[in-house]
C-alpha positions in Angstrom: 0.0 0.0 0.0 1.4 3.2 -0.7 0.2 6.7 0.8 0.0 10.1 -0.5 -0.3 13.4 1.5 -2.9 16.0 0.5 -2.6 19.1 1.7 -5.1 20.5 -0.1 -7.1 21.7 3.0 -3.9 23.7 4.2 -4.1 25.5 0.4 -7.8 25.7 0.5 -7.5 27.3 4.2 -4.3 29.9 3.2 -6.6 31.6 0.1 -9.5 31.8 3.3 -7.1 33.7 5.3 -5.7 35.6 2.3 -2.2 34.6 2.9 0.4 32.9 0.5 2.9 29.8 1.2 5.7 32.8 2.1 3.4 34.1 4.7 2.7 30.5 6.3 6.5 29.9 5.9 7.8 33.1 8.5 4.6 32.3 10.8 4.8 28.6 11.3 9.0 29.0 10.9 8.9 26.8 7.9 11.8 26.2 5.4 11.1 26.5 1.8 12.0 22.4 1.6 9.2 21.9 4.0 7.1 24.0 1.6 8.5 22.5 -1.6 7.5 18.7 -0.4 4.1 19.8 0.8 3.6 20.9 -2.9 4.5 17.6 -3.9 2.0 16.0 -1.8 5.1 14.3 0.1 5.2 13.5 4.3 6.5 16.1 6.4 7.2 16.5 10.2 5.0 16.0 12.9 6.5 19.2 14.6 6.3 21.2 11.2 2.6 19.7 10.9 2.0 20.8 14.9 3.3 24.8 13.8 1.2 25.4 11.2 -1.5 24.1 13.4 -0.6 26.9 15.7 0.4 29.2 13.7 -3.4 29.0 11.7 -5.5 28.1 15.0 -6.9 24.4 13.9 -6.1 21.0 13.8 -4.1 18.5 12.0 -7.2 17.0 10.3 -8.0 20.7 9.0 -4.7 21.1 7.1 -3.2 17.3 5.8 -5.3 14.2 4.6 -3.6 10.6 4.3 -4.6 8.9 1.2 -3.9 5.3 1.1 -3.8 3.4 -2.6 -4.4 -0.4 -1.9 
C-alpha cells in the first residue's frame, strides 16, 4: 500500500485567510524544503505539521489528509 499526502485543506485554508505559502512559511518557521515537499503532496514532520497548526488556530485533520492506494 502506498500513501499520499494532500494538503489541499492547508491550500484551500491559506486563500480563506488571504495569505500565501511565504506568509505560512515566516509564521509557522517553515523552510522552503518543508514548503516544496508539501507541494509535492510528500510526508512532512510532525512538529512542522503541529506549527502550522498553531500558527493558523486548527487541527491536524484541517490542514493534511492521508490517502492510502491499496
Amino acid at each position: 500500500n502506498k500513501m499520499t499526502y494532500s494538503y489541499n485543506k492547508l491550500w484551500k485554508l491559506l486563500i480563506d485567510n488571504n495569505m500565501k505559502k511565504k506568509d505560512l512559511m515566516e509564521k509557522a518557521n517553515l523552510t522552503s524544503t518543508t514548503i516544496a515537499k508539501m507541494g509535492k503532496s510528500e510526508p512532512v514532520s510532525l512538529e512542522a505539521l503541529a506549527r502550522i497548526c498553531v500558527a493558523m488556530n486548527c487541527n491536524i485533520g484541517d490542514i493534511v489528509d492521508i490517502l492510502i492506494d491499496a
